[in-house]
PDB file with one MODEL, atoms N, CA, C and O in Angstrom:
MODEL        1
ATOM      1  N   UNK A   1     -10.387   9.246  -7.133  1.00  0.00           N
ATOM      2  CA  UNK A   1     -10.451   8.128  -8.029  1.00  0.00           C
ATOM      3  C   UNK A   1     -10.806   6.872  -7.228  1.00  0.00           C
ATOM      4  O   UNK A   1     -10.542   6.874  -6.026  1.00  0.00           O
ATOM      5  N   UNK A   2     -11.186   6.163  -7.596  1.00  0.00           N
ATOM      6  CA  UNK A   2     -12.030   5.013  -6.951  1.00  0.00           C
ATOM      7  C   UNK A   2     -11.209   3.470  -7.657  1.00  0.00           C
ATOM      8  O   UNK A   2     -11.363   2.879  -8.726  1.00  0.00           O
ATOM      9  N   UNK A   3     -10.337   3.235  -6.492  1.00  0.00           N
ATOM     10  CA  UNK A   3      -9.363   1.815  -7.015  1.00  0.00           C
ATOM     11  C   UNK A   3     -10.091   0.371  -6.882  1.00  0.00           C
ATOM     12  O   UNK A   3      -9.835  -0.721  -7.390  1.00  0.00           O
ATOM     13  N   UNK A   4     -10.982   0.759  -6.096  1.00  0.00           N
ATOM     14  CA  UNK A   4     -11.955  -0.738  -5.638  1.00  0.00           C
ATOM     15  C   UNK A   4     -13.485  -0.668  -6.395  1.00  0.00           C
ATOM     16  O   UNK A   4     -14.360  -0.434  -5.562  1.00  0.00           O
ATOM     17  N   UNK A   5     -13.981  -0.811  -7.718  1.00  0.00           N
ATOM     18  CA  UNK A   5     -15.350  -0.980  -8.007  1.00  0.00           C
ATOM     19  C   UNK A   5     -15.894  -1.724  -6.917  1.00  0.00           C
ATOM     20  O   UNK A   5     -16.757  -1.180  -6.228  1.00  0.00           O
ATOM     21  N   UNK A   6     -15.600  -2.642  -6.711  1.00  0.00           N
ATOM     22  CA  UNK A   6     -16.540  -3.746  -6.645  1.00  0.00           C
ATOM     23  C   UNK A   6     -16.769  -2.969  -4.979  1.00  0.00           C
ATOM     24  O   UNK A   6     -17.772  -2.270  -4.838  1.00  0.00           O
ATOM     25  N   UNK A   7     -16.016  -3.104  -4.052  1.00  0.00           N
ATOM     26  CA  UNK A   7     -16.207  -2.321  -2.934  1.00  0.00           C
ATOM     27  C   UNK A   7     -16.442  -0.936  -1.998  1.00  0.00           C
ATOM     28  O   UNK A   7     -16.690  -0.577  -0.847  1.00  0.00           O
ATOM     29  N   UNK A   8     -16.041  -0.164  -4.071  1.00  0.00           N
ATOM     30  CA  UNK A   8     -16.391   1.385  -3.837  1.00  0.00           C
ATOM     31  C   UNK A   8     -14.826   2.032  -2.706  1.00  0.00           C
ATOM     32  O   UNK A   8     -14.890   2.832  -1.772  1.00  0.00           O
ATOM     33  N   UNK A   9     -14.082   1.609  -3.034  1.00  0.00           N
ATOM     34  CA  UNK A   9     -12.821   1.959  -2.141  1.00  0.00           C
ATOM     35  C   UNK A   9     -11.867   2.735  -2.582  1.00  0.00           C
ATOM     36  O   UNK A   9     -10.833   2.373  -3.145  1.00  0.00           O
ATOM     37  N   UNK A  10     -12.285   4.062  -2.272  1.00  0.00           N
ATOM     38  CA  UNK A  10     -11.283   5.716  -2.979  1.00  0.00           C
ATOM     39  C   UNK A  10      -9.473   5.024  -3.256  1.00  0.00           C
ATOM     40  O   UNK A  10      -8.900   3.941  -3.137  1.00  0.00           O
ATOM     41  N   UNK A  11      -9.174   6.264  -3.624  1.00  0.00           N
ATOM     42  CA  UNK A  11      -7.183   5.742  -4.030  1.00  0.00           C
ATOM     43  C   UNK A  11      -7.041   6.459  -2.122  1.00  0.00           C
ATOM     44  O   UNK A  11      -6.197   6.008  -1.348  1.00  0.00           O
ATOM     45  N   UNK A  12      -7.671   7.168  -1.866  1.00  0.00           N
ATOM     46  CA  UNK A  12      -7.378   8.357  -0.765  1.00  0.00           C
ATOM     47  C   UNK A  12      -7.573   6.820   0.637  1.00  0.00           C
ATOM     48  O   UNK A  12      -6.614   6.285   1.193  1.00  0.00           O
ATOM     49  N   UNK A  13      -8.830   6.517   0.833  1.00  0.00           N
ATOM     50  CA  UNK A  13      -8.703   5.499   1.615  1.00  0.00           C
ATOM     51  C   UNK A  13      -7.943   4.354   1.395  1.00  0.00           C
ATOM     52  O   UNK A  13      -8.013   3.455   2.232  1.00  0.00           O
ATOM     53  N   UNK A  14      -7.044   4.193   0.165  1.00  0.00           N
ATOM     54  CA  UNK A  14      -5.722   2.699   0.113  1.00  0.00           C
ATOM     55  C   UNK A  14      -5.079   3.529   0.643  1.00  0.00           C
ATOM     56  O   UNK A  14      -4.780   3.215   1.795  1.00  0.00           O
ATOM     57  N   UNK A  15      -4.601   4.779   0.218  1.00  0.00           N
ATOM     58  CA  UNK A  15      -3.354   5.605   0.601  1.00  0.00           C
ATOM     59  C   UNK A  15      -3.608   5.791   1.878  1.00  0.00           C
ATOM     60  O   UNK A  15      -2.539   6.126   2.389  1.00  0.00           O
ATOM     61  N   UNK A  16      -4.366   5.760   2.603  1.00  0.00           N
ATOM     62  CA  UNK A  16      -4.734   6.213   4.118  1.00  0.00           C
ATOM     63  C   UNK A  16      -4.321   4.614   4.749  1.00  0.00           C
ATOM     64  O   UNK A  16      -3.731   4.472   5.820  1.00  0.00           O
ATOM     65  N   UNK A  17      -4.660   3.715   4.056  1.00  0.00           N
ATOM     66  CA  UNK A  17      -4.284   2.353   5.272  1.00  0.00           C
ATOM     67  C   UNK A  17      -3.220   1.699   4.613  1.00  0.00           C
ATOM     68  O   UNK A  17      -2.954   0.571   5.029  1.00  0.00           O
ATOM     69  N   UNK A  18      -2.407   2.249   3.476  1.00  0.00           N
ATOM     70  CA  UNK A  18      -0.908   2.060   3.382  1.00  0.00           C
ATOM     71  C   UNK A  18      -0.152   2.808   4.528  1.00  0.00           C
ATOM     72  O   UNK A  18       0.907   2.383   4.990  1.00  0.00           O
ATOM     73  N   UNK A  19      -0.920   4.234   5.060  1.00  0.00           N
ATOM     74  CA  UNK A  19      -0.182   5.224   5.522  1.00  0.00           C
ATOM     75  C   UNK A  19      -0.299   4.411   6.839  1.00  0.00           C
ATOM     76  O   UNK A  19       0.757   4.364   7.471  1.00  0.00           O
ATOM     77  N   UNK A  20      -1.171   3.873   7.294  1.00  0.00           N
ATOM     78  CA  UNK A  20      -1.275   3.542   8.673  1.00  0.00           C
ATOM     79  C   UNK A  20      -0.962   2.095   9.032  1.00  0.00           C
ATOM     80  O   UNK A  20      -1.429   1.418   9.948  1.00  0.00           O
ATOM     81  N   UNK A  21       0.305   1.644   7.717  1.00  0.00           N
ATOM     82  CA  UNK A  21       0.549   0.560   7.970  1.00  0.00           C
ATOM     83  C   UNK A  21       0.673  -0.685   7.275  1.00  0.00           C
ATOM     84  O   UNK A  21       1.498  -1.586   7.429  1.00  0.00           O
ATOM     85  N   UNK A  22      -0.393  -0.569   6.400  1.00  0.00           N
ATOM     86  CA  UNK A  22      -0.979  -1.798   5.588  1.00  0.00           C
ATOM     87  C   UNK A  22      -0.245  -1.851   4.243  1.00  0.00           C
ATOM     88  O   UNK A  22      -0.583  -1.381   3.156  1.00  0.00           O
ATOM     89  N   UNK A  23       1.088  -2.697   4.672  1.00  0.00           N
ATOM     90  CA  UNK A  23       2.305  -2.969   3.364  1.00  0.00           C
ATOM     91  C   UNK A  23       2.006  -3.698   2.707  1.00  0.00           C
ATOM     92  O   UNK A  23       2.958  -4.074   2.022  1.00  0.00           O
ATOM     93  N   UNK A  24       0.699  -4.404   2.389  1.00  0.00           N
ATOM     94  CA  UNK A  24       0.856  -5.350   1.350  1.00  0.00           C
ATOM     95  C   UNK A  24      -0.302  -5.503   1.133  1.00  0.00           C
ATOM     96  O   UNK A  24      -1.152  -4.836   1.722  1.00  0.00           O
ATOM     97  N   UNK A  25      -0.601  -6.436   0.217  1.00  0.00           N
ATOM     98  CA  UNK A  25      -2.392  -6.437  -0.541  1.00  0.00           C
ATOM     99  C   UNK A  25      -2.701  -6.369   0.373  1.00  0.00           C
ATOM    100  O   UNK A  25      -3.216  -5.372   0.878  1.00  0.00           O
ATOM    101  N   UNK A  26      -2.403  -7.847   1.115  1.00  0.00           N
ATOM    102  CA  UNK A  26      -3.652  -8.470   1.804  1.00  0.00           C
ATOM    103  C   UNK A  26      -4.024  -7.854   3.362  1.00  0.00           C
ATOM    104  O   UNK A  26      -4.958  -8.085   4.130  1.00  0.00           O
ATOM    105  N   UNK A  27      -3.053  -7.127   3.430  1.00  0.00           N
ATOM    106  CA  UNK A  27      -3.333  -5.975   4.479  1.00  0.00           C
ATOM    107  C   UNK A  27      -3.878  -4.851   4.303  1.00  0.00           C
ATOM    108  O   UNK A  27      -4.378  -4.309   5.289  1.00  0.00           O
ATOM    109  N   UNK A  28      -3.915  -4.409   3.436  1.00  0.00           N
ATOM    110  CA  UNK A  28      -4.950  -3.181   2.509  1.00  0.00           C
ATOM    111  C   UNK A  28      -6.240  -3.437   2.408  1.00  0.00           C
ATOM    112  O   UNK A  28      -7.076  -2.581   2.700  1.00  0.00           O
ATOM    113  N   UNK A  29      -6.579  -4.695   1.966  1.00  0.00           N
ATOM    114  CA  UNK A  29      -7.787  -5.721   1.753  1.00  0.00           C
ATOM    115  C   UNK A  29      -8.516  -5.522   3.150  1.00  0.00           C
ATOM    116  O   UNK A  29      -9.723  -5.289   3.214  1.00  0.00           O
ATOM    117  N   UNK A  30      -7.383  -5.671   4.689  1.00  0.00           N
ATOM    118  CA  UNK A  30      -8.306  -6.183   5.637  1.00  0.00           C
ATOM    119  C   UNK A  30      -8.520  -4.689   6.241  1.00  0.00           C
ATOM    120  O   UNK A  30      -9.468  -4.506   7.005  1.00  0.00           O
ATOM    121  N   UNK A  31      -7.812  -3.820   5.968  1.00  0.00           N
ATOM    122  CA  UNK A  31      -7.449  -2.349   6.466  1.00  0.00           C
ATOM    123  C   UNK A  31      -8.895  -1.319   5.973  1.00  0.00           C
ATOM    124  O   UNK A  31      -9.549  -0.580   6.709  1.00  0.00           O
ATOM    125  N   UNK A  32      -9.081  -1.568   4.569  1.00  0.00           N
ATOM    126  CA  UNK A  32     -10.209  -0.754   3.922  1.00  0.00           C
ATOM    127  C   UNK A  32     -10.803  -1.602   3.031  1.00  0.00           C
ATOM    128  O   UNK A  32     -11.344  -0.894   2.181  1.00  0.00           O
ATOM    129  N   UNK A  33     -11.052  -3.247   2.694  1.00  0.00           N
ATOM    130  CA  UNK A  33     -11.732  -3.688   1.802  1.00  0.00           C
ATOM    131  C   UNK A  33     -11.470  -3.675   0.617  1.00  0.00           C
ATOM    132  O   UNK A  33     -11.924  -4.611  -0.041  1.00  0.00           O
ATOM    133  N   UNK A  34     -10.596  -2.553  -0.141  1.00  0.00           N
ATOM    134  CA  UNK A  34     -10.219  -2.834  -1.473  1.00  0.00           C
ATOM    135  C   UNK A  34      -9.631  -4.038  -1.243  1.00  0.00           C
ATOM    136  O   UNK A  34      -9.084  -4.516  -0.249  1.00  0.00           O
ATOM    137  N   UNK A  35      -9.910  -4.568  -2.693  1.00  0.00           N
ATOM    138  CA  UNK A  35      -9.220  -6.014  -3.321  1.00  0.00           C
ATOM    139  C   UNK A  35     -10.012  -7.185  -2.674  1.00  0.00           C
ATOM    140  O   UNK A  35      -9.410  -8.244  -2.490  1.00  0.00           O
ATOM    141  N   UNK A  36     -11.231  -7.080  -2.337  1.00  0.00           N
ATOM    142  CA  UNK A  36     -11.809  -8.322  -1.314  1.00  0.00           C
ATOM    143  C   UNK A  36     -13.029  -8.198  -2.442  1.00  0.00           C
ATOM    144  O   UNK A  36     -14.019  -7.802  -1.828  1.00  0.00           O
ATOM    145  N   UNK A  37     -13.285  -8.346  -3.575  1.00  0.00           N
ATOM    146  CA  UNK A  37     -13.616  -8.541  -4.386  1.00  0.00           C
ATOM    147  C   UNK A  37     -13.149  -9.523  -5.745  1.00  0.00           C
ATOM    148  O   UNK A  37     -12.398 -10.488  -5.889  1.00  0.00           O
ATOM    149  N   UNK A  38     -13.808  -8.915  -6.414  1.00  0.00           N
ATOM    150  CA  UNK A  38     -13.430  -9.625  -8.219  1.00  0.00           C
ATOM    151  C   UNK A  38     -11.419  -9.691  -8.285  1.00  0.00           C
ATOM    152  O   UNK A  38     -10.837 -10.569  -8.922  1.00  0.00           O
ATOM    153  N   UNK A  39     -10.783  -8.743  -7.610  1.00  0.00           N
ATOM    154  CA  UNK A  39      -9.219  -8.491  -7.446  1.00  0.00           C
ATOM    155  C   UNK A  39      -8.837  -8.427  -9.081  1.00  0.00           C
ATOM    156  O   UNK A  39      -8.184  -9.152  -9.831  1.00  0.00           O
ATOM    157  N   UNK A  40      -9.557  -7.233  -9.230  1.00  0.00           N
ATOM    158  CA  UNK A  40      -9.159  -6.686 -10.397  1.00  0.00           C
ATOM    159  C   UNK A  40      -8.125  -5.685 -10.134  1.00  0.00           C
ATOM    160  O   UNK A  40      -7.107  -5.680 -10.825  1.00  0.00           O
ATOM    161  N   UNK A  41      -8.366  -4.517  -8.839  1.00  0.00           N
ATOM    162  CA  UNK A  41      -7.563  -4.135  -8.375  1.00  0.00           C
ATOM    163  C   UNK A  41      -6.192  -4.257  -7.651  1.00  0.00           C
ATOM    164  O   UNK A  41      -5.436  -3.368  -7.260  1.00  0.00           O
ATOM    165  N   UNK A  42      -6.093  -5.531  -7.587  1.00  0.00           N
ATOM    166  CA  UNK A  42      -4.927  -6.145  -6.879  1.00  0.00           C
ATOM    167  C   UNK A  42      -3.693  -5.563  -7.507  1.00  0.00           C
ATOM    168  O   UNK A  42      -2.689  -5.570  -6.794  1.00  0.00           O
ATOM    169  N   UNK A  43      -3.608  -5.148  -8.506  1.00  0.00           N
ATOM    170  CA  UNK A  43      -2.463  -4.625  -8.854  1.00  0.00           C
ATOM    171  C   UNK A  43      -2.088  -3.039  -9.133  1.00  0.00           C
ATOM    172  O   UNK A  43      -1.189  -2.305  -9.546  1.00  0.00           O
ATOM    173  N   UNK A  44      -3.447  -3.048  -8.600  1.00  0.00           N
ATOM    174  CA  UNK A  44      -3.377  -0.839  -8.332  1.00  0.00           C
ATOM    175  C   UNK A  44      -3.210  -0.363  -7.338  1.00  0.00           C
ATOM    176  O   UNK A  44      -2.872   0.767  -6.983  1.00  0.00           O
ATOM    177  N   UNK A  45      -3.613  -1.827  -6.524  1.00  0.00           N
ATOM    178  CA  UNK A  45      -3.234  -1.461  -4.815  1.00  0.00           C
ATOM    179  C   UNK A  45      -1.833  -1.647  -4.579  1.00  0.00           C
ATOM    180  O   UNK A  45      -1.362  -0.851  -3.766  1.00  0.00           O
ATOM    181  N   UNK A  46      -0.658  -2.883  -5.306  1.00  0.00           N
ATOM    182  CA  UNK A  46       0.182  -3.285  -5.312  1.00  0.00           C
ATOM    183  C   UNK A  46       0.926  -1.756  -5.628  1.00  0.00           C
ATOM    184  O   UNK A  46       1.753  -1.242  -4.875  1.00  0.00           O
ATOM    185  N   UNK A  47       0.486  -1.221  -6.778  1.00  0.00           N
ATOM    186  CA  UNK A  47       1.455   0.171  -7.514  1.00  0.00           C
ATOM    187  C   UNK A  47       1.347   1.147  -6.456  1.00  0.00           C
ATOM    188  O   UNK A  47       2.320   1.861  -6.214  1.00  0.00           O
ATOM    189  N   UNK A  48      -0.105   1.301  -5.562  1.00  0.00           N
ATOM    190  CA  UNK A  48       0.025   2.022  -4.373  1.00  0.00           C
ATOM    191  C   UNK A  48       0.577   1.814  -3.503  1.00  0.00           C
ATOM    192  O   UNK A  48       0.646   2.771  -2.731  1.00  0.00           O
ATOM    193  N   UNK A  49       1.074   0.918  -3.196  1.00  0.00           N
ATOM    194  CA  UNK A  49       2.235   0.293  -2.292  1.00  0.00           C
ATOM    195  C   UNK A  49       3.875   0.705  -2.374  1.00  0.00           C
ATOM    196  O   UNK A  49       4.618   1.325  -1.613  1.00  0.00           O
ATOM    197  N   UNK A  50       4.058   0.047  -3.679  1.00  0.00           N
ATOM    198  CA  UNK A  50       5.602   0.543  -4.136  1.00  0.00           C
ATOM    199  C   UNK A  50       5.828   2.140  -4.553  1.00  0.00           C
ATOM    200  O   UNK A  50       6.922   2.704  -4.529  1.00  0.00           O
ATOM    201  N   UNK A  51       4.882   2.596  -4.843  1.00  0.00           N
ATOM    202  CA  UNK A  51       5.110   4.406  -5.099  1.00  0.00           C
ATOM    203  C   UNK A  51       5.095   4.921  -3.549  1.00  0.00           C
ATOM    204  O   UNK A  51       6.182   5.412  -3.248  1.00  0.00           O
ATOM    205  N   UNK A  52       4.148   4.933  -2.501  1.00  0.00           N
ATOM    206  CA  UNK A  52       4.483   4.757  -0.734  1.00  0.00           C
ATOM    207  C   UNK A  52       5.711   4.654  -0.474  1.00  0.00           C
ATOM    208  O   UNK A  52       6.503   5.571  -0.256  1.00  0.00           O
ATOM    209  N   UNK A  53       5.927   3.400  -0.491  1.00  0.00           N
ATOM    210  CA  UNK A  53       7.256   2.781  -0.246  1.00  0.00           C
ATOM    211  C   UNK A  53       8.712   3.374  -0.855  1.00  0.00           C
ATOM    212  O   UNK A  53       9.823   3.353  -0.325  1.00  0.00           O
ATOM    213  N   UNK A  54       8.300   3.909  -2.158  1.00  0.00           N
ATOM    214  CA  UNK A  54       9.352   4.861  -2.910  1.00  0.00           C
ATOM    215  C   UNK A  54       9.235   6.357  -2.255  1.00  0.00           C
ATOM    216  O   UNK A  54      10.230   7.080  -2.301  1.00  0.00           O
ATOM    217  N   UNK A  55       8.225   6.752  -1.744  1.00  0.00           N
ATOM    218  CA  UNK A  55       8.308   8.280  -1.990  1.00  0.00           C
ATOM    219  C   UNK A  55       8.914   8.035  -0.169  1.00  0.00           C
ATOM    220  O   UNK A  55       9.751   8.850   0.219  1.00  0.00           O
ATOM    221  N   UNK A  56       8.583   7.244   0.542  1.00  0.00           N
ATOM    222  CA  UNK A  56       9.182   6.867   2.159  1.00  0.00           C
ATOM    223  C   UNK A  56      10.805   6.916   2.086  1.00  0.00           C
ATOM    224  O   UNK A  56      11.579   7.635   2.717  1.00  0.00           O
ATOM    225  N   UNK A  57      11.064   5.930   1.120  1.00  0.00           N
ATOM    226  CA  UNK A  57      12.346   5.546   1.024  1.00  0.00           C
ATOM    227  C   UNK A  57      13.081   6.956   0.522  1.00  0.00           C
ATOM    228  O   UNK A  57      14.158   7.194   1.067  1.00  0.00           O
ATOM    229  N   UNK A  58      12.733   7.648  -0.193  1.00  0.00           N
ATOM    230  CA  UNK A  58      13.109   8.800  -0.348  1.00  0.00           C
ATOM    231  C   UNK A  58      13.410   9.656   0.026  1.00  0.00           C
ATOM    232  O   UNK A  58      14.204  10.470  -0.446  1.00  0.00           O
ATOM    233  N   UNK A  59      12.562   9.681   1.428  1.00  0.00           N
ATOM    234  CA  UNK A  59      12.673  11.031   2.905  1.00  0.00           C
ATOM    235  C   UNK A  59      12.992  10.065   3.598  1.00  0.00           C
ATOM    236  O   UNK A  59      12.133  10.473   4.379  1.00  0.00           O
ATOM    237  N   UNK A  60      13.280   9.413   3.957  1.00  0.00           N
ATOM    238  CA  UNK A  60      14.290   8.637   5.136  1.00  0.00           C
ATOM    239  C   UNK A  60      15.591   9.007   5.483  1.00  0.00           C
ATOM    240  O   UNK A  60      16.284   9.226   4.490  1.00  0.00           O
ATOM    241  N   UNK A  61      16.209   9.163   6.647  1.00  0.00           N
ATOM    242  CA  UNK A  61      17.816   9.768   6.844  1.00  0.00           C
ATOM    243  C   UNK A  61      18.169   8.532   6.964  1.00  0.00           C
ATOM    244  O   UNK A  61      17.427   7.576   7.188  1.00  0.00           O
ATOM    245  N   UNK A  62      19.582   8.533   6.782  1.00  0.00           N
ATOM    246  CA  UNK A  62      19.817   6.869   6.856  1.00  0.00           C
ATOM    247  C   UNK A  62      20.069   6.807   8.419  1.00  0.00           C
ATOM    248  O   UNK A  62      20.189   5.719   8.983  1.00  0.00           O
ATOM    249  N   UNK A  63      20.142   7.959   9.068  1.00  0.00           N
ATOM    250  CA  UNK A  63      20.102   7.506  10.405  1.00  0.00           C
ATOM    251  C   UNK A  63      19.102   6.842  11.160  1.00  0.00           C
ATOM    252  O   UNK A  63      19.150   6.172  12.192  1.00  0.00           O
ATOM    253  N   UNK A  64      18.380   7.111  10.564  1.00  0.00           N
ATOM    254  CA  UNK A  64      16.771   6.552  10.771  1.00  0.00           C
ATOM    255  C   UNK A  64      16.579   5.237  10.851  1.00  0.00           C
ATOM    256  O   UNK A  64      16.050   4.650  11.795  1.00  0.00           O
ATOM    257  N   UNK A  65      17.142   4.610   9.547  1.00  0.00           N
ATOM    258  CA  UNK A  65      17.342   3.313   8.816  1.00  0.00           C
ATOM    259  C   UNK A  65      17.129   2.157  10.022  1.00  0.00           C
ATOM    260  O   UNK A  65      16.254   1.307   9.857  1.00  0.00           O
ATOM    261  N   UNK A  66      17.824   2.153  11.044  1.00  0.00           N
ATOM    262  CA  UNK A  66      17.701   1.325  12.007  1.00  0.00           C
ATOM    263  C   UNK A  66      16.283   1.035  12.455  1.00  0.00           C
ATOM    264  O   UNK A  66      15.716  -0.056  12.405  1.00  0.00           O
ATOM    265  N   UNK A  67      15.775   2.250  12.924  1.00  0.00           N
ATOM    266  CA  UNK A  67      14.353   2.194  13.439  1.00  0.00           C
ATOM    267  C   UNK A  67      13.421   1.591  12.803  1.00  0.00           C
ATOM    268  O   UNK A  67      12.599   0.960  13.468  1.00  0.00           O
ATOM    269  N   UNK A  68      13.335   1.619  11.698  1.00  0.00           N
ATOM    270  CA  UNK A  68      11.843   1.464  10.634  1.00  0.00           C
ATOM    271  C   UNK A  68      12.090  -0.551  10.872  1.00  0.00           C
ATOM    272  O   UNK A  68      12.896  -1.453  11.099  1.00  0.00           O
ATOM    273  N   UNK A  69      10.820  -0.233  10.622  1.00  0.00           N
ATOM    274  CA  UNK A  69      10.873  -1.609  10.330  1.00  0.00           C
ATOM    275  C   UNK A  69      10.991  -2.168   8.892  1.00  0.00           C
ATOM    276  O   UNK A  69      11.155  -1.301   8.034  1.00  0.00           O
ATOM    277  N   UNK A  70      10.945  -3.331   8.502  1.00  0.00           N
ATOM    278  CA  UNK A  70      11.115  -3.498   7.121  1.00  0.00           C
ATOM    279  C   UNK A  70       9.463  -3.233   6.252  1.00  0.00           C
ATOM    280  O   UNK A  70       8.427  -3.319   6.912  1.00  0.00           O
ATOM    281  N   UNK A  71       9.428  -2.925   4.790  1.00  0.00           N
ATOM    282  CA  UNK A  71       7.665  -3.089   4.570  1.00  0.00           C
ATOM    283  C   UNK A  71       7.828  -4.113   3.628  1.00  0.00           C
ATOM    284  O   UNK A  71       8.856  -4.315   2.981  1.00  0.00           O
ATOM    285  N   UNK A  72       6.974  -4.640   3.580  1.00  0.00           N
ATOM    286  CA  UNK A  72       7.011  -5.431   3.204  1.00  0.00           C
ATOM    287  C   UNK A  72       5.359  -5.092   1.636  1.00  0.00           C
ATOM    288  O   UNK A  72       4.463  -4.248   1.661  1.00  0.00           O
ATOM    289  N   UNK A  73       5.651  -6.141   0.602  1.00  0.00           N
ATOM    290  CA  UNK A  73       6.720  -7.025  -0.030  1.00  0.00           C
ATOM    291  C   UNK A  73       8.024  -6.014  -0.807  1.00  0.00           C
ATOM    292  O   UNK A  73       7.841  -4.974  -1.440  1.00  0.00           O
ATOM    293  N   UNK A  74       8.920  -6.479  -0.611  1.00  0.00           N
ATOM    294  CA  UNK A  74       9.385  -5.504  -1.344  1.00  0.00           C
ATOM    295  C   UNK A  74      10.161  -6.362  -2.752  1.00  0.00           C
ATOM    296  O   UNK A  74      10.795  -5.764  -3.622  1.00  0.00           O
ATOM    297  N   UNK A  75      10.059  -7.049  -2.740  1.00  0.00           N
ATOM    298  CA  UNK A  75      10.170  -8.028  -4.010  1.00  0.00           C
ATOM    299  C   UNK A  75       9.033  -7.790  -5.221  1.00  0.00           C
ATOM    300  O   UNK A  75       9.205  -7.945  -6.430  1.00  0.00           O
ATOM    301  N   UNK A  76       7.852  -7.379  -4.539  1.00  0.00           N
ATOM    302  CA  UNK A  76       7.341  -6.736  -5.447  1.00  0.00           C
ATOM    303  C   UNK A  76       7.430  -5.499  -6.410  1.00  0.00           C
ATOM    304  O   UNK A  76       7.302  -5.512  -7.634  1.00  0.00           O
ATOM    305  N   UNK A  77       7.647  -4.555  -5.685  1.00  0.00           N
ATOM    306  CA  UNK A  77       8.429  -3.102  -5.687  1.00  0.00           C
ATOM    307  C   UNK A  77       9.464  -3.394  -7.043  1.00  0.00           C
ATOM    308  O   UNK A  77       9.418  -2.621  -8.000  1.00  0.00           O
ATOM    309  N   UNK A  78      10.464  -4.661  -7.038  1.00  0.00           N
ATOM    310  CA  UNK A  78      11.362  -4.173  -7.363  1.00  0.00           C
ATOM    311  C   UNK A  78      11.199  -3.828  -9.050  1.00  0.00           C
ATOM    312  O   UNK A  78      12.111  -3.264  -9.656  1.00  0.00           O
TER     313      UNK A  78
ENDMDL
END
């Protein structure tokens, strides 16, 4: 599925530079180009973010908890 018209930017390549990091739009934007357009998508990239962030938070041990860093936004998420 293709989340970026305007830049032609798959759901597979957001999910690939959420995976490698990119917690928030505007890091997704600089990671693979979605949303550096019309930002119609800005909020499909946002839902790809918090479902990440949910399915992470999900397999996490809480022993873990220490290590991770925070992702950010998570005010969005909520």
């Amino acid at each position: 599925m293709v989340v970026c018209l305007c830049q032609g930017v798959s759901e597979k390549r957001v999910r690939a530079a959420i995976s490698a990091g990119a917690h928030s739009r505007k890091a997704v934007t600089k990671a693979c180009g979605a949303g550096a357009g019309c930002g119609g998508c800005h909020a499909a990239i946002r839902e790809l973010i918090c479902e990440q962030q949910a399915q992470a938070a999900a397999h996490t041990d809480v022993s873990e908890a220490p290590l991770l860093a925070p992702l950010e936004p998570a005010a969005v998420c909520a």
